[in-house]
N, C-alpha and C positions, 0 to 999 in steps of 0.2 A: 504494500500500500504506500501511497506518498501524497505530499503536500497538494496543493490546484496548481499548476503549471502558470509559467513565465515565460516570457519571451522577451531577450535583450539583445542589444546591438550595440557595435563600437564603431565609429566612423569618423577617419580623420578627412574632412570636408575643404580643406586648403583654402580656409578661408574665404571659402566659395567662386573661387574661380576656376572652371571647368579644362578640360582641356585642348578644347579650343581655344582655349585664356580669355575668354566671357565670364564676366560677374556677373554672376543668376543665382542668388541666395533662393529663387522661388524654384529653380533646378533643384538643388541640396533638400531643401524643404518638402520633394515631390518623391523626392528617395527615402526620404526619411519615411512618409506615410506610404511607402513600398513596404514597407521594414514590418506594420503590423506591432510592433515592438513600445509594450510596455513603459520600457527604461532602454536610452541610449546615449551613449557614451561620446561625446565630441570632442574633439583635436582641431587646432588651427582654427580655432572662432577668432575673427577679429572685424572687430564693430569701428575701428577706425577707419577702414573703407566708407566709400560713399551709401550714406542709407537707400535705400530700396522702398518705395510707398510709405515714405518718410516715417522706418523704423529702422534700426540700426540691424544687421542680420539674426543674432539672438532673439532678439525680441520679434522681427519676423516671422523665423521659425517656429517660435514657440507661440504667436497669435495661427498661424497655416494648419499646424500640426495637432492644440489643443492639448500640448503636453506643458506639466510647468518647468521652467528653464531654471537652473543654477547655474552663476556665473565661476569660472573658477579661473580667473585671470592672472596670466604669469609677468604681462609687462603692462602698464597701465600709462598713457597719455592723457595731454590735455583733450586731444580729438577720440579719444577712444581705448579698449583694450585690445588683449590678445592671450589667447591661450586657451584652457578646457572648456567643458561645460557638460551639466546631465539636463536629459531631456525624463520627467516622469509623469505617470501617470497616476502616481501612486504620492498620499502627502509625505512631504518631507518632512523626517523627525528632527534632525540635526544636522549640521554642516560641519565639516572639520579642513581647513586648508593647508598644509604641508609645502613648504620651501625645497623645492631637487635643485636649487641652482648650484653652480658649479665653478669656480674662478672666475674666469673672465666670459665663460659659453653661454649662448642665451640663455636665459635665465625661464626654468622649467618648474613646475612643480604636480603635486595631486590633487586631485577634488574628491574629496572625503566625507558620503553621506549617509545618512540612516534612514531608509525607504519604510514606511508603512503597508506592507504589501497583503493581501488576502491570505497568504502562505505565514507571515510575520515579517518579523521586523529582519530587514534587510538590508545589509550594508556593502555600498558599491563605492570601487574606489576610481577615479579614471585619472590616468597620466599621458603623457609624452614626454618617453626617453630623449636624449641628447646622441648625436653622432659619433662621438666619440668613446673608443673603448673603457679609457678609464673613466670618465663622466656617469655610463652607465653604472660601469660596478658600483659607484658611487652611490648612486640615485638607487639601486635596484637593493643594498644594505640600507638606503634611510625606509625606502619604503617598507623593509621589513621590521626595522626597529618600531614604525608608528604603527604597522598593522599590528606586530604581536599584542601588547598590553592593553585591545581591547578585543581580541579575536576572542570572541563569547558567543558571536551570532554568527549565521549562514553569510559570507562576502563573498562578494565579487571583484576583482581587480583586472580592468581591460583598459585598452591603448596603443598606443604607436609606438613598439619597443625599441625600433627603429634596427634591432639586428639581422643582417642580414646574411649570417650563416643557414646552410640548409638546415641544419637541425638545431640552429640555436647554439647560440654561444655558452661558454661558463655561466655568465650570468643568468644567462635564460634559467637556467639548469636550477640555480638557486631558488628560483620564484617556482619550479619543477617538485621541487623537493617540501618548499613547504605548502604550498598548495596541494589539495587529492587529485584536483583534475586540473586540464587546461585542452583550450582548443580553440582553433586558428585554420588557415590557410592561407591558399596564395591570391593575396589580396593588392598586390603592387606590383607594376604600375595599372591602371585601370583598363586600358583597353587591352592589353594584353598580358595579366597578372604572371609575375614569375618569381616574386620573392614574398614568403610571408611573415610581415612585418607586425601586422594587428592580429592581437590575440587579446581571450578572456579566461580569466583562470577563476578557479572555483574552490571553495572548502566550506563543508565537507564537500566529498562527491554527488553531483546530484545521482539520484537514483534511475531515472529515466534524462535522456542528451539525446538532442539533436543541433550539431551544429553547420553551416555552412556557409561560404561565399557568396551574397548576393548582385548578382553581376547583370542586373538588368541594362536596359538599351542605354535608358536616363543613366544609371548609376557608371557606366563606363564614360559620361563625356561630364558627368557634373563637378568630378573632384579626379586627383588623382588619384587616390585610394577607394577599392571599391570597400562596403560594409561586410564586416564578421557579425551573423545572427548566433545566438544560441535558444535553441527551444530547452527547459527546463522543468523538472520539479523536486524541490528538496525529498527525501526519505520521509517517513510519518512522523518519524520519532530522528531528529538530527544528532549526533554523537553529539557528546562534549567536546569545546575545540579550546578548552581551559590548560590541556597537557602539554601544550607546546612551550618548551623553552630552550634559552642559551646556554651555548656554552662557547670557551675560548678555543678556536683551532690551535695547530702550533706555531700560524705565522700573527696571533694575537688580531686574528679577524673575529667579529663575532659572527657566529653561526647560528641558526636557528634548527634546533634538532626533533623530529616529530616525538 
């Protein structure tokens, strides 16, 4: 037996410029209610571009779509922002926002929420990684430090990991090891995807998965990234995810050990 089923998505939107290089936030907006999806996960929202039906893209999507929008901005101007955002369906219990920046490299971080969902309380994280090797490692130990000490409920953690080994680099490996599940595909570049960059990871494991590439007509010319769906539904009864903790390797990294 298991919880009522969810359906999420992660979709970095390039700021809504297609690949064409036309700015149609009502493009992105049209893929998004492709998606069917719940809860979805954004990368490259930036509302410093020129508004759109004199709403800045955020708030466009989230007026088209009828989902509510979380802003989760990594760089902020006088004209505008730029960086994550969660699209839901479901009310928001809590926000929490997380700093991944990294020396001088664009300045990244997480959008950390607490979803009210029919299943319960539900906590999704959404990032974009940084290009660089050691950036990541970086980013991908803070996210583990802020997820442990409050991993008590069913999360999600999805975005633009930006690795593009076939199977994932070390780091991937690390968000492998403490997460139950994860899943992905080859979602980059759009019109003809051959690296998988965006993925969504899971803990506990859901009991029933579907996940896939949505690679409609729209979603191949709206963004360069096409959307990662996941169909889900928690277990009846979710484990405890209270057991997880650290310890020191021998190069004085901290590790998170199931």
């Amino acid at each position: 037996m298991s919880r009522p089923g969810l359906r999420v998505a992660t979709y970095n939107i390039h700021g809504c410029v297609g690949m064409d290089r036309r700015y149609a936030p009502d493009r992105v907006a049209a893929v998004v209610n492709e998606l069917g999806a719940e809860v979805v996960g954004l990368q490259e929202v930036d509302t410093r571009r020129p508004q759109h039906e004199n709403l800045h893209q955020l708030d466009y999507i989230e007026k088209v779509t009828g989902l509510t929008a979380v802003a989760g901005a990594n760089i902020r101007e006088a004209r505008g922002d730029y960086g994550n955002a969660l699209l839901s369906a479901w009310p928001v219990a809590a926000v929490r926002r997380h700093d991944l920046s990294h020396s001088r490299r664009e300045p990244r971080g997480a959008l950390d929420v607490d979803l009210a969902t029919p299943a319960g309380l539900l906590r999704v994280i959404v990032t974009h990684l940084g290009l660089g090797w050691g950036e990541r490692k970086q980013q991908i130990m803070r996210l583990l430090q802020a997820v442990e000490p409050l991993a008590d409920r069913p999360t999600l953690l999805m975005g633009d990991f930006n690795d593009w080994l076939p199977r994932g680099g070390p780091h991937l490996r690390r968000l492998k090891r403490f997460f139950a599940a994860s899943y992905g595909g080859r979602s980059y570049p759009a019109p003809c995807p051959m690296l998988a960059l965006d993925h969504i990871y899971a803990h506990p494991a859901p009991a029933e998965a579907t996940a896939r590439v949505h690679a409609s007509a729209t979603a191949r010319r709206a963004s360069d990234h096409l959307p990662v769906t996941l169909r889900f539904a928690w277990p009846a009864r979710a484990p405890e995810i209270t057991s997880l903790r650290w310890r020191h390797s021998r190069h004085d990294e901290r590790r998170l050990i199931p």
